[in-house]
C-alpha positions as CSV (number, residue, x, y, z in Angstrom):
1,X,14.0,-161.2,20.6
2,X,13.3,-160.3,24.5
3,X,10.7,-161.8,25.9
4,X,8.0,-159.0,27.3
5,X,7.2,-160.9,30.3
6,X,10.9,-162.9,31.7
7,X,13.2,-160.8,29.4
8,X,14.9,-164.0,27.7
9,X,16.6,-163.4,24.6
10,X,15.0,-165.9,22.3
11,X,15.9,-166.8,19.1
12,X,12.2,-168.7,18.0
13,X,9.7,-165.7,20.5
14,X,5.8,-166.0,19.4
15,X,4.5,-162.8,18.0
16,X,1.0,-161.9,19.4
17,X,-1.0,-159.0,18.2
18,X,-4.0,-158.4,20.6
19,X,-5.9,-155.4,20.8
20,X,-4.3,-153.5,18.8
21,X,-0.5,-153.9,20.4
22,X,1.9,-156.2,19.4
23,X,3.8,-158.7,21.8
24,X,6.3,-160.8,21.7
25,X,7.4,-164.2,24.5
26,X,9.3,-167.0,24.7
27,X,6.6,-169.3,26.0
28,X,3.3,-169.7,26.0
29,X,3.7,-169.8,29.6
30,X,4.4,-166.1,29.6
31,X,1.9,-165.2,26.7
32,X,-0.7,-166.4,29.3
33,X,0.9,-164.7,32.3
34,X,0.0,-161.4,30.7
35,X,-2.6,-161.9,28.2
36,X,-5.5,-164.2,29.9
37,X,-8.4,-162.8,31.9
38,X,-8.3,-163.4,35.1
39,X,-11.3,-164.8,36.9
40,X,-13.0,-162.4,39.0
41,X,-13.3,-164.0,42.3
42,X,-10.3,-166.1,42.7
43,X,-8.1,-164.5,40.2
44,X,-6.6,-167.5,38.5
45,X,-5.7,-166.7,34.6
46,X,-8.7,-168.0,32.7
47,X,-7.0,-170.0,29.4
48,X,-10.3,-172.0,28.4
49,X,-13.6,-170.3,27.5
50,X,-14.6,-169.3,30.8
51,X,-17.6,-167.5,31.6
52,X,-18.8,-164.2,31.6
53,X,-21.4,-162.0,33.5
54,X,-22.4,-158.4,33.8
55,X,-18.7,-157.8,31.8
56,X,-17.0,-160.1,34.4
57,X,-14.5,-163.2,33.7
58,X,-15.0,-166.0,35.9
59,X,-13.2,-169.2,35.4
60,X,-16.4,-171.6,36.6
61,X,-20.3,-171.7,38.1
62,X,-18.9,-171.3,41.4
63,X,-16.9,-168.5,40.9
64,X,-19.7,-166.7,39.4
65,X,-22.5,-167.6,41.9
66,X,-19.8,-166.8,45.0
67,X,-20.1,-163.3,43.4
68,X,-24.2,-163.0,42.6
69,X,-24.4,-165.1,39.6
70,X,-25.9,-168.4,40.6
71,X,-27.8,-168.9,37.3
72,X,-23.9,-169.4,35.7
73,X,-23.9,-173.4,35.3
74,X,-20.9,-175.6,34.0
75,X,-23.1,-177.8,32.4
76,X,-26.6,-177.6,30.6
C-alpha cells in the first residue's frame, strides 16, 4: 500500500486511524510528519507529551513563556 505522506509502495505500511480518518505510511517517520502537533512558537513536530496552553502545543517552558505563558515549567 502507498504511503500517504512519500507515496512508497510498501508491502508492511502501518495503519493509523486518528480522528476519525484512516491513514496508512511506510514509516513512522512519515506518520509523524503528518500527524504530530506542532509546537506553536518554533513549529517543530511535538512527538513526546508536550505542553499545552490556552488550546496551544508547545514542545517546552520556553516555547510557551516566549509566547505569554511563563508559568509553563519543564520540571516541578
Amino acid at each position: 500500500m502507498k504511503c500517504d505522506v512519500c507515496g512508497n509502495d510498501y508491502d508492511k505500511p502501518l495503519h493509523i486511524e486518528y480522528l476519525g480518518d484512516l491513514y496508512t505510511f511506510d514509516s513512522f517517520e512519515c506518520a509523524i510528519h503528518a500527524l504530530a502537533p506542532r509546537c506553536a512558537h518554533c513549529g517543530i513536530p511535538v512527538i513526546g507529551h508536550g505542553m499545552e496552553a490556552d488550546g496551544e502545543i508547545y514542545c517546552c517552558s520556553h516555547c510557551a513563556s516566549r509566547l505569554g505563558h511563563p508559568e509553563m515549567r519543564d520540571r516541578a
